[in-house]
N, C-alpha and C positions, 0 to 999 in steps of 0.2 A: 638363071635357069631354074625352074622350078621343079617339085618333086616328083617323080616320075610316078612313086606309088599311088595306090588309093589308100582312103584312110584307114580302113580294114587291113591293110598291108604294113601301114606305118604301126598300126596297134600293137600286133602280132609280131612285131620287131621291139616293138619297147616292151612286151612282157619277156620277150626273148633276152633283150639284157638285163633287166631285171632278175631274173632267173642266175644269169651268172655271175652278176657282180657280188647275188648271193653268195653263193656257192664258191665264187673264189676266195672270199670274206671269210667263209666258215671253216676253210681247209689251208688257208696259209698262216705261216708261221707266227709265231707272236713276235719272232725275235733273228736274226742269223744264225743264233745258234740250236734254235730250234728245231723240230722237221714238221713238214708238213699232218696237220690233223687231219682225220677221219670223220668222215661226215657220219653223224646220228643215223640207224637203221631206217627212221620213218622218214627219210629224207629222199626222194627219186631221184634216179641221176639219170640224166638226158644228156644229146649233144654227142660230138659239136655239129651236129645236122641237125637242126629241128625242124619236122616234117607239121604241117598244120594237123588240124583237126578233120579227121574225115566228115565229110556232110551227115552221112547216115547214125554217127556218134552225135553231133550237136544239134540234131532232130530229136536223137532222142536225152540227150543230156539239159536242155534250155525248157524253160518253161514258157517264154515268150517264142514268137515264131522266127525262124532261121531266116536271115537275109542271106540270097542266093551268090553277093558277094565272096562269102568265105568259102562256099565252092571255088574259085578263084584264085587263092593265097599260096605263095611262091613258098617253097622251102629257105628256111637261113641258115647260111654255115656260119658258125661262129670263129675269127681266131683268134683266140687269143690264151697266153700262157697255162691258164687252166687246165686246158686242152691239146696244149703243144708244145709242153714244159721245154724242149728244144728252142725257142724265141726266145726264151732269159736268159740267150748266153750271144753276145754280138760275134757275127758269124768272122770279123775280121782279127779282134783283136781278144778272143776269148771272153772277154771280161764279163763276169756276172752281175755287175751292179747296171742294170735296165731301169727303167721305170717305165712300171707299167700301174699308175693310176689315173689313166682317163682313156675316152675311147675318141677313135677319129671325128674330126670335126666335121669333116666335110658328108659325112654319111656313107653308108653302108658303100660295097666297091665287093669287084669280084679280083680274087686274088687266083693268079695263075698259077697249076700245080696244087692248089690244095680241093680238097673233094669233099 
């Protein structure tokens, strides 16, 4: 089955993790017994909805001309721990040791209950 998105769509989702593998990188612990770090002042903090770019912002933002495409581009929810420190903990047998260093293979998916 192939991919549903366009390629505009698919872009706008890999800046989208990009964005947080950052940010999870910069604010987790060094160690167990550490606590979570503080992100640097000059750093934006987005999410976990990332809304696109309005048209009338990358008309006037781009120096090249706006493909009518990115009028188009779907919002991305993101989940994951960064965002829902509640998922690092298994909801059956309490336990905190999760692993969460990689993202779903099969591709993005809507999840039910989360908004």
């Amino acid at each position: 089955m192939g991919q549903p998105s366009s390629d505009a769509q698919l872009r706008f989702k890999a800046h989208v993790v990009q964005y947080v593998v950052f940010m999870y990188d910069e604010t987790k612990p060094c160690s167990k017994m550490d606590f979570l770090r503080s992100l640097p002042f000059n750093i934006p903090f987005f999410g976990p909805q990332f809304l696109p770019p309005l048209y009338a912002v990358l008309g006037k933002c781009q120096t090249s001309t706006v493909k009518p495409e990115l009028a188009y581009l779907k919002p991305v929810n993101v989940v994951h721990p960064f965002y829902y420190p509640m998922l690092a903990k298994c909801p059956e047998s309490q336990s905190l040791d999760v692993k969460w260093d990689g993202w779903m293979g099969t591709g993005s998916c809507k999840v039910y209950g989360v908004k």
